[in-house]
N, C-alpha and C positions, 0 to 999 in steps of 0.2 A: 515239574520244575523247569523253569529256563534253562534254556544250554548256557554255560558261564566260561569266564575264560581258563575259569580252574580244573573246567572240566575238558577244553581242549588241551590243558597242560597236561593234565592225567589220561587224557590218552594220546598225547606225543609222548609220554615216558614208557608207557604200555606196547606201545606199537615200535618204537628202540628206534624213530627217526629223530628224535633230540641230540644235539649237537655232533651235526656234520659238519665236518671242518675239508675244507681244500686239501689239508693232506691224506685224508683218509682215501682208504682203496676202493677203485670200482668194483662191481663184480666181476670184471674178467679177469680183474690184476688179482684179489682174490683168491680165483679156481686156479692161478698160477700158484700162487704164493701157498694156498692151503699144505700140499702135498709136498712140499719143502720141510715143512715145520717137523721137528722129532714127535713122536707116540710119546703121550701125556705119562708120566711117569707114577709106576702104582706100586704097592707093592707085592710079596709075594702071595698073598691072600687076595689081591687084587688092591682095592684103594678107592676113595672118595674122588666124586665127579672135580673136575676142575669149576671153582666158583666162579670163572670168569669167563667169556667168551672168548676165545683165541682170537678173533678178526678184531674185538675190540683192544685186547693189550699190541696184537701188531700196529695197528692205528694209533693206539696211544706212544710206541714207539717213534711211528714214523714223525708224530706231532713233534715229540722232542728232535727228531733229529731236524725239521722244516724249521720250524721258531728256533731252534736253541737254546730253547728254556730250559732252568733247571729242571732236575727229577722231581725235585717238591712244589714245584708249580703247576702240574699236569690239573689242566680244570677237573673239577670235581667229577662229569658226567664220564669217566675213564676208571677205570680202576683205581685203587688206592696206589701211590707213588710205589712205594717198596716192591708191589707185587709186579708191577709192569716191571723195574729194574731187574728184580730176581730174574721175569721169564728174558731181558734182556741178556744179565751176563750168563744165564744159559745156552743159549740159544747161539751168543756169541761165542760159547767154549764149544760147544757142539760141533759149528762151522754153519749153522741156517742161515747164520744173517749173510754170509757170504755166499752161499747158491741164492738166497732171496736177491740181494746185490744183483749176481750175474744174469739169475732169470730177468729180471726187470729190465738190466742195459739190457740185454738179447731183443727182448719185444720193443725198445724203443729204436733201437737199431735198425729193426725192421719196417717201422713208421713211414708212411710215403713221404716223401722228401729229404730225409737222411741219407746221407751221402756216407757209406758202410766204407770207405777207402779213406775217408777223413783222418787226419792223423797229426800229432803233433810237425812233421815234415812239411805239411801243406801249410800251418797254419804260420809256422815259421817264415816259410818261402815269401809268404801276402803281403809278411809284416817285411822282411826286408827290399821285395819292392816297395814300399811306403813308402820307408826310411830312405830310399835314394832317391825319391822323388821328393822329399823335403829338403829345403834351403841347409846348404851346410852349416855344420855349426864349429865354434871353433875349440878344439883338443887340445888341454893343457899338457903338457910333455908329466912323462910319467905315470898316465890318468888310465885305468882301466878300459879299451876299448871293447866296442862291441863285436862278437864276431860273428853279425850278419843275423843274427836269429830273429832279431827284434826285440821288445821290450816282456811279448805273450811268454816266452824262454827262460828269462833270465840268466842267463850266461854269459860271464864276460870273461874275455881272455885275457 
């Protein structure tokens, strides 16, 4: 029989490279991320495998958190919605999602060209030299002025 294209679909679903999305994790962000996650919850007799892959409900996560899509919009090739939120507000009462958080800035921190001294002070400082090098403008008495931060801050005094 010809090779068809139903047969390349069926083995991109076999082989679990069907839909890779930009949010999803490398493998090194992965081997970070694995060892963060809580031990799958069993019970006292022990418990049923987890039907899901953990890399794929992370990734199904990170999907919602990059789009902003609802939880019931998670494309079909993800786990079912309910089950990725379940391991979400787990994960989240745990504390995972926040060492996941930390680990991730840490390694991006580390990125050559990152500037690890970077800080909201710096970034303040750029914008209020901008702000004096623009044409003045004129201040209605009574008006909120700016106190030098620039506009990245939001602060006004």
């Amino acid at each position: 029989m010809p090779y068809s294209w139903v047969g390349a679909v069926v083995e991109l679903c076999v082989s679990g490279v069907r839909g890779r999305y930009p949010s999803d994790l490398t493998d090194e962000q992965w081997a970070l991320v694995e060892p963060l996650l809580p031990p799958p919850r069993v019970g006292p007799k022990g418990g049923r495998r987890e039907k899901y892959p953990r890399r794929r409900i992370v990734d199904a996560i990170f999907y919602v958190v990059r789009t902003g899509c609802a939880w019931r919009q998670l494309p079909k090739d993800f786990a079912p919605w309910p089950t990725v939120y379940w391991y979400f507000t787990w994960w989240h009462g745990d504390g995972a999602v926040e060492r996941i958080h930390d680990a991730l800035r840490g390694q991006i921190r580390k990125a050559p060209g990152v500037i690890v001294g970077a800080s909201l002070l710096t970034r303040c400082s750029t914008d209020a030299e901008r702000d004096r090098s623009a044409p003045s403008t004129r201040i209605r008495q009574g008006a909120p002025t700016s106190t030098g931060c620039g506009r990245s801050c939001r602060v006004t005094g």
